[in-house]
C-alpha positions in Angstrom: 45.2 -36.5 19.6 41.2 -35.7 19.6 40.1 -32.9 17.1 38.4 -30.4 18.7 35.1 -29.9 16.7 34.2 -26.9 15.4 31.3 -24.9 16.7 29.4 -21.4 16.4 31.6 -20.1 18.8 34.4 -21.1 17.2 33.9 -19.9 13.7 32.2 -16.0 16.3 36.1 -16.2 18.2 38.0 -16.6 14.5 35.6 -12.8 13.7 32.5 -14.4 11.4 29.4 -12.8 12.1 26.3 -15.5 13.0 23.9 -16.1 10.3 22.0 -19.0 8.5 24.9 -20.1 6.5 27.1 -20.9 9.8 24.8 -24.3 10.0 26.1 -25.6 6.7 29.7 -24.6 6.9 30.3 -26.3 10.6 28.6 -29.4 8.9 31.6 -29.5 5.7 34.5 -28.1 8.3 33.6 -31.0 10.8 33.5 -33.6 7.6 36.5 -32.8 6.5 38.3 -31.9 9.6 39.4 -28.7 8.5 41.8 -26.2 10.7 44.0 -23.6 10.6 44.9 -21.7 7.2 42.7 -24.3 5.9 39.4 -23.9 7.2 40.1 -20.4 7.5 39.9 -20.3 3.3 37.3 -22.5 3.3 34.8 -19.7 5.5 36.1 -17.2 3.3 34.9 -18.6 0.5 31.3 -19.3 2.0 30.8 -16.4 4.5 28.9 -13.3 3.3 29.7 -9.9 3.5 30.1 -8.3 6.7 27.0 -6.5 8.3 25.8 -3.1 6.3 24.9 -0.3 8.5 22.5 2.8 8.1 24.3 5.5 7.0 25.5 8.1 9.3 23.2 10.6 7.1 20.4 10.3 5.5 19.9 9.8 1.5 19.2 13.2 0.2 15.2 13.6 -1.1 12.8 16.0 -2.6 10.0 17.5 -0.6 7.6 18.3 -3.1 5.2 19.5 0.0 4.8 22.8 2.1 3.2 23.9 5.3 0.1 25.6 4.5 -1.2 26.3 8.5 0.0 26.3 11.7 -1.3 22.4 11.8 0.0 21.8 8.5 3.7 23.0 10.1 3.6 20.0 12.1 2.5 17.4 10.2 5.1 18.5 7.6 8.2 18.7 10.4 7.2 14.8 11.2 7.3 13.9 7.9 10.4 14.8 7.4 11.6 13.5 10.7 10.2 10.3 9.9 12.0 10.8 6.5 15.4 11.5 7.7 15.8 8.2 9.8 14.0 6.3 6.8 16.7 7.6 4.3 19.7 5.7 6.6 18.8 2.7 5.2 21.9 1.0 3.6 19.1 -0.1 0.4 18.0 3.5 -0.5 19.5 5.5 -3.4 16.6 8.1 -4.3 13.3 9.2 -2.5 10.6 11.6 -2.7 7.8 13.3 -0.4 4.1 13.7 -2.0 1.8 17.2 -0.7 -0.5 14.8 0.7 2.0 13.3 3.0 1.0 12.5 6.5 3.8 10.1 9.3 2.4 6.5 9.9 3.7 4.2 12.8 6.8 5.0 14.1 9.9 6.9 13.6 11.4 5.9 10.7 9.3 4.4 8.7 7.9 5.6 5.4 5.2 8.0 5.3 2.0 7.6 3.4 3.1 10.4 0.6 6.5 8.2 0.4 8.6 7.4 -2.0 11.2 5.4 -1.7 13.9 4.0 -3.9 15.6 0.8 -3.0 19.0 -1.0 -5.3 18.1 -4.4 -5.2 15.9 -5.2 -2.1 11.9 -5.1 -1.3 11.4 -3.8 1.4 7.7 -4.8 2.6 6.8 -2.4 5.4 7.3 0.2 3.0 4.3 -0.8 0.7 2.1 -2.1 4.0 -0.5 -4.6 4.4 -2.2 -2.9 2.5 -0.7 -4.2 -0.9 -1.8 -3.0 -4.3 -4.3 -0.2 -2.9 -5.7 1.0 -6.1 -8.2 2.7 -7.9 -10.3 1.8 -10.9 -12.9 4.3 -12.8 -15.3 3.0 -15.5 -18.0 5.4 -17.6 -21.7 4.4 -17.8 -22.2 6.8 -20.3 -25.4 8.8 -19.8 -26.9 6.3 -17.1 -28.3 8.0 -14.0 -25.9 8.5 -10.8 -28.2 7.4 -8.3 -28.9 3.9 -10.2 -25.2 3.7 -10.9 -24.8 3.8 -7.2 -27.7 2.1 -6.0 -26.7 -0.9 -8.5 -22.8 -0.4 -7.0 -24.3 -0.5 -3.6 -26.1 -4.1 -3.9 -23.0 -5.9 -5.5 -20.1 -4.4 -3.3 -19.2 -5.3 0.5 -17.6 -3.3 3.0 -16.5 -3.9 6.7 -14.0 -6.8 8.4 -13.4 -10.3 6.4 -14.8 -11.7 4.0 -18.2 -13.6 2.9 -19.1 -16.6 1.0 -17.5 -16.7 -2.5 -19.9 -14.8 -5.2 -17.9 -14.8 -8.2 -16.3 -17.3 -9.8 -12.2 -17.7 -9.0 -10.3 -18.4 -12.2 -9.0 -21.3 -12.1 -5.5 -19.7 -13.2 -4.9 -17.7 -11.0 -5.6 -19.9 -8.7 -2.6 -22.1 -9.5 -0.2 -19.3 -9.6 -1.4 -18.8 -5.9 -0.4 -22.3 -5.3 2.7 -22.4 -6.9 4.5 -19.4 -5.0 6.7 -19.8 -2.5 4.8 -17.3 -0.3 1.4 -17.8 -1.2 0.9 -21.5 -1.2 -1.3 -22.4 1.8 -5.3 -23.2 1.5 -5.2 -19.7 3.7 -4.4 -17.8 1.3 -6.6 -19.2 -1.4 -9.3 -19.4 1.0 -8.6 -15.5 2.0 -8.2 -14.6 -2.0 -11.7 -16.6 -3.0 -14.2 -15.0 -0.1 -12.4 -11.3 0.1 -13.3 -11.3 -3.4 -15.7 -8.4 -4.3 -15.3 -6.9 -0.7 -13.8 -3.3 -0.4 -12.5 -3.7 3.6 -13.1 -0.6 5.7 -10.8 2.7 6.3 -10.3 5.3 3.9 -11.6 2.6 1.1 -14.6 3.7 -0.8 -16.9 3.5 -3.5 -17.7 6.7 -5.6 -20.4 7.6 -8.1 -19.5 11.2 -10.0 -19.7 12.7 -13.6 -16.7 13.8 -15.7 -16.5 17.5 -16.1 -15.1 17.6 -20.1 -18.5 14.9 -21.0 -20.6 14.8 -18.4 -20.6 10.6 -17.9 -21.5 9.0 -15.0 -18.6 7.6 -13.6 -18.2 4.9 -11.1 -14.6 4.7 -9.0 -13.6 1.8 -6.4 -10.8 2.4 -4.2 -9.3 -0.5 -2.3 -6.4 -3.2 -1.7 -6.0 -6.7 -1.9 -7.6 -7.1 1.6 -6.9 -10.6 4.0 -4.8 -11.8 0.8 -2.2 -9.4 0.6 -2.2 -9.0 4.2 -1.0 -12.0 4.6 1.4 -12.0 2.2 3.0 -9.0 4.0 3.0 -10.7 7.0 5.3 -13.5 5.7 7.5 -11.3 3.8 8.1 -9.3 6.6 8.7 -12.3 8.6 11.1 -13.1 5.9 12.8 -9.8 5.9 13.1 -9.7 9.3 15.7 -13.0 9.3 17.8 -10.9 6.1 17.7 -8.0 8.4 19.8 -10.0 11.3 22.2 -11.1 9.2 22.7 -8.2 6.5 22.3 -5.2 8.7 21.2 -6.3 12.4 21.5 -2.2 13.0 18.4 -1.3 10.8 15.0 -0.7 11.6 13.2 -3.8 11.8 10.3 -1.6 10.0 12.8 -1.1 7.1 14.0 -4.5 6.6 14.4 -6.1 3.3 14.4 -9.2 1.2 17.4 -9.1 -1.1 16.3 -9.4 -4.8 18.9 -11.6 -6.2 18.1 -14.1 -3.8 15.2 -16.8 -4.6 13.3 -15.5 -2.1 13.3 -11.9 -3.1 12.7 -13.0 -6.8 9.6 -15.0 -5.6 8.7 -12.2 -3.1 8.5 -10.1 -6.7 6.5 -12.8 -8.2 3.8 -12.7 -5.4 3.5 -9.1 -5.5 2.4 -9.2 -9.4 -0.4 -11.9 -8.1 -1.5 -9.7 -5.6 -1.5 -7.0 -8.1 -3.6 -9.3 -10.4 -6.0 -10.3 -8.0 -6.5 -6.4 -7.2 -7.4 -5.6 -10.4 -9.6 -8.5 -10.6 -11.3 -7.4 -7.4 -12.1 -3.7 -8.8 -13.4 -5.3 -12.1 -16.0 -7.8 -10.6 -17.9 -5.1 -8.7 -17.7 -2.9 -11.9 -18.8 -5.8 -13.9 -21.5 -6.5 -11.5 -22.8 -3.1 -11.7 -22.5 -3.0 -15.6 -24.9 -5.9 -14.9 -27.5 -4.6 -12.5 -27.6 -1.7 -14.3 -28.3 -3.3 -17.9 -26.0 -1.0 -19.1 -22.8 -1.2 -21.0 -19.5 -0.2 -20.0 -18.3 2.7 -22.1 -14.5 3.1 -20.9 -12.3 1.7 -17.9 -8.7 2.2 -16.4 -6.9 1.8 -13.1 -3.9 2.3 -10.9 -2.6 1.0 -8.3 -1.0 3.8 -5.4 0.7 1.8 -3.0 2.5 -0.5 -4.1 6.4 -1.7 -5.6 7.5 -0.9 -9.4 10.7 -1.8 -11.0 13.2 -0.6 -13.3 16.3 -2.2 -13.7 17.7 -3.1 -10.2 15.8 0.0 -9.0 12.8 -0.8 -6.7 10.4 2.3 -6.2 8.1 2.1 -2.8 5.6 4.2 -3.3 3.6 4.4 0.2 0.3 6.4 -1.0 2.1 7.8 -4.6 0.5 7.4 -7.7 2.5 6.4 -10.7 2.9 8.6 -13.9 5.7 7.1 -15.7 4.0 4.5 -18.0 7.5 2.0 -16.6 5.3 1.3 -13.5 2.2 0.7 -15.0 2.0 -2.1 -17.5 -1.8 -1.8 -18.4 -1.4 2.1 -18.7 -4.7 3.6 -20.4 -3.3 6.6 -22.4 -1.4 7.7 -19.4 -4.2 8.5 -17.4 -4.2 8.2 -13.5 -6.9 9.0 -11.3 -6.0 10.7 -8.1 -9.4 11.0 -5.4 -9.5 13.6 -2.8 -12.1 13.6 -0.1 -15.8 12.3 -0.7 -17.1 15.8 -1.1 -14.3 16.7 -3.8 -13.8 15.5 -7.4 -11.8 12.6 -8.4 -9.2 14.4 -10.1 -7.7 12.3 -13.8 -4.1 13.2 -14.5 -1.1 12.5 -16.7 2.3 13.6 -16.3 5.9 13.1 -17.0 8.6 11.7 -14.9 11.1 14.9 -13.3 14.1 14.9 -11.1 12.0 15.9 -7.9 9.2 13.6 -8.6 10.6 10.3 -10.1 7.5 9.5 -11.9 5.0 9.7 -9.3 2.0 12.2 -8.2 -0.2 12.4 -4.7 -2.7 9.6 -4.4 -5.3 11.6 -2.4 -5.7 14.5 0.1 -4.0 12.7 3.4 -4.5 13.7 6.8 -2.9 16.6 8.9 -3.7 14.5 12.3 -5.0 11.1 13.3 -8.4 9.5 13.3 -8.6 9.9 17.3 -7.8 13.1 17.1 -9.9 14.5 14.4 -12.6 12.9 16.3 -12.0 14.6 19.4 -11.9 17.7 17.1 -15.7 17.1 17.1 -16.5 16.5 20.2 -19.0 19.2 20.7 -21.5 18.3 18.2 -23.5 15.2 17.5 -22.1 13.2 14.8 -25.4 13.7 12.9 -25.2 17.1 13.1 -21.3 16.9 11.6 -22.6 14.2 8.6 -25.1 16.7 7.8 -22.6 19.6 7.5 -19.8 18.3 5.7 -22.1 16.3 2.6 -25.1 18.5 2.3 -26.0 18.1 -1.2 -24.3 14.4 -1.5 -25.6 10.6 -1.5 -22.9 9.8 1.4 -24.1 6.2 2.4 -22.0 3.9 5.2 -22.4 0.4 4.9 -22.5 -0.1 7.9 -24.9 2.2 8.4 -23.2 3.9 11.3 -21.3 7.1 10.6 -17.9 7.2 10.8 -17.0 11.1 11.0 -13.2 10.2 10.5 -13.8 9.6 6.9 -15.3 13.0 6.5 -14.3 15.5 4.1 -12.8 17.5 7.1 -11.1 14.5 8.3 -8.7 15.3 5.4 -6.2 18.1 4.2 -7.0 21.3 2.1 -7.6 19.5 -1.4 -7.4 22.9 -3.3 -4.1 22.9 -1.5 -3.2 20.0 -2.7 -4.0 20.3 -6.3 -1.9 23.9 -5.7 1.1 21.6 -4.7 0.5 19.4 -7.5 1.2 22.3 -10.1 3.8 23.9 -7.8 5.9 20.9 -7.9 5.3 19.2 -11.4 3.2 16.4 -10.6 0.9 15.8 -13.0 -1.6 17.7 -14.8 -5.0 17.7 -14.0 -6.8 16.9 -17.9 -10.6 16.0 -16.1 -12.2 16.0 -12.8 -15.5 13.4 -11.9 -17.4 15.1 -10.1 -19.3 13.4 -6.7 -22.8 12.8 -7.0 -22.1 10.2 -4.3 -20.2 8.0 -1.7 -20.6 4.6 0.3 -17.8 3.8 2.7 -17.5 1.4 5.5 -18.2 3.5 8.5 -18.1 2.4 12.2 -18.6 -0.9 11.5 -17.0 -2.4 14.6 -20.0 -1.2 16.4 -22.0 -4.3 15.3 -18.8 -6.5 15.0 -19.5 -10.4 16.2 -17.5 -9.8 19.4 -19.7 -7.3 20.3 -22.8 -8.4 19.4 -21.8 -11.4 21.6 -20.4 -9.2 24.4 -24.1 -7.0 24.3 -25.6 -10.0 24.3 -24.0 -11.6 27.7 -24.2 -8.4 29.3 
């Protein structure tokens, strides 16, 4: 009599849920004709656990945050919309809301003010494409703020992709690049070598101020890890995405995760602290740079990242727009400080703080937005934009690099950052122990006016 071999249906009509592991156990049931009792034991053995689903309700969180207007009311009430279907994911154990907190993408996933606290998975959507956005400060002593930013301004690049490769790549990170399991393509080394000393566009900026307690000019970059962590988050989400189907088909596909005792989630890990390397590498050759324009020595330096994945134990914090306190997350902590920016016309606040029950180690990371870009710049619509640049940074060195304005990166654009700092105290989140003061500002702006596509477009036309 002919053995019927065994298929994917078979294995689906006998209750096993489809996954990458069915390949591999049809292959050893067919080689050694197994049936009945038998090969019922053997799939056992091999299958993994059945499908997780969301819970029915969410994980409970603290909303350190409160409506302060009649916009703030809804901006707040999505937040926490957005919250509450984030918090059914079968990963989370803990999570948090920030006073800067403002909904991103669609329901469900983590807003920028997040924090969100996963057992043993990585969940990349919730850090974005936008890995490792960070901050970095260094003094110049006495030097004058305009030379500090004019010097700043020469060395730096802002706007879409990259440029031809102006600082030296070391040659060791280089070859941790190429030995990751996500990282290793000549893309992503080409991406990390000419994004190097380029700041991107958005919200990203470069700040020139003096500290309030000794009146030192202070230079601060803010920025990510530009086309090279973007492209890691696109494979890792790739990569979650195939977990998702088989561990919890019924999740979000914004909130999927890689599993971190797999090899993949391990080396997902891995990648992350590369990005977070090259980061920190990226603040410190435009501040070295400048240092060197400038002829001037650098008197003090620190950093943190805000958006990005710490660890403790089998405890994964996502911290969407959060800046870490607890010295835990931040491995190069300078004395505990963290620097927490505003809005180009407000001071870049320093803080230190302690870890509490409603904050689990982590502060703001800036002032956030009660609406969207689009709308905030319909908002304006009855005044020239150079009429709004002039009103909102009389008094300021507000440059765009592109040199077209972008009004959606004006102070206004933002939330009440007195409010802010308010919440802060209100809620335990850090204490504010010095404040740099802007002298001045260069940002990206509307650079997609004179993008190559329509240049070329003009040009035909």
């Amino acid at each position: 009599m002919t053995r019927t071999m065994i298929k994917g249906k078979t294995l689906i009509d006998l209750g096993y849920h489809p996954g990458r592991w069915f390949k591999e156990a049809i292959e050893y049931a067919n080689e050694h004709e197994l049936e009945g009792e038998e090969l019922r034991t053997y799939l056992d053995s091999v299958s993994p656990p059945p499908p997780v689903k969301p819970f029915e309700q969410p994980v409970d969180y603290y909303k350190n945050i409160r409506a302060e207007s009649e916009v703030e009311e809804s901006n707040v009430e999505r937040v926490f919309e957005t919250m509450n279907a984030l918090m059914k994911t079968p990963t989370l154990v803990a999570g948090a809301v920030m006073p800067d907190a403002c909904p991103t993408g669609e329901k469900g996933q983590i807003p920028v003010g997040g924090v969100a606290v996963a057992k043993n998975a990585i969940h990349p959507a919730m850090h974005s494409a936008d890995v490792c956005c960070s901050v970095m400060m260094t003094s110049f002593g006495k030097a004058d703020p305009k030379n500090v930013l004019d010097a700043a301004h020469s060395v730096t690049h802002f706007g879409g992709g990259g440029r031809e490769e102006l600082f030296d790549f070391p040659l060791e990170l280089e070859e941790q690049i190429r030995e990751n399991y996500f990282l290793n393509s000549d893309r992503s080394v080409h991406l990390a070598k000419t994004h190097l000393g380029t700041q991107g566009d958005g919200n990203h900026f470069l700040f020139v101020g003096t500290s309030r307690n000794t009146r030192e000019t202070i230079l601060v970059t803010h920025h990510g890890s530009r086309g090279f962590g973007a492209n890691l988050y696109r494979k890792g989400m790739n990569i979650a995405e195939h977990f998702r189907k088989e561990l919890s088909p019924e999740t979000l596909k914004a909130n999927a995760w890689i599993p971190f005792d797999d090899e993949k989630g391990q080396s997902y890990w891995d990648a992350l602290q590369i990005v977070r390397e090259w980061t920190k590498l990226n603040h410190s050759v435009i501040h070295q740079a400048t240092s060197e324009g400038l002829s001037a020595e650098i008197v003090d330096s620190f950093w943190n990242e805000h958006n990005f994945v710490f660890k403790d134990g089998d405890l994964f914090y996502h911290a969407k727009g959060a800046t870490p306190l607890a010295d835990k997350f931040v491995p190069d902590s300078k004395d505990g400080l963290r620097l927490i920016p505003l809005n180009m016309s407000e001071p870049v606040l320093i803080v230190r703080g302690e870890s509490t029950e409603n904050n689990l180690g982590f502060a703001p990371h800036g002032a956030g937005r009660n609406i969207s870009r689009t709308q905030h710049i319909k908002s304006k619509s009855g005044k020239g934009i150079q009429e709004v640049f002039m009103e909102e940074t009389a008094g300021l060195d507000i440059r765009f690099f592109s040199n077209h304005i972008d009004i959606s990166e004006l102070p206004s654009a933002y939330k009440n950052a007195q409010n802010v700092q308010n919440q802060m105290k209100e809620f335990g989140l850090g204490e504010v122990v010095d404040e740099i003061l802007p002298y001045g500002c260069i940002m990206a702006g509307d650079w997609q006016i004179d993008a190559p596509w329509r240049r070329r477009k003009r040009r035909r036309g």
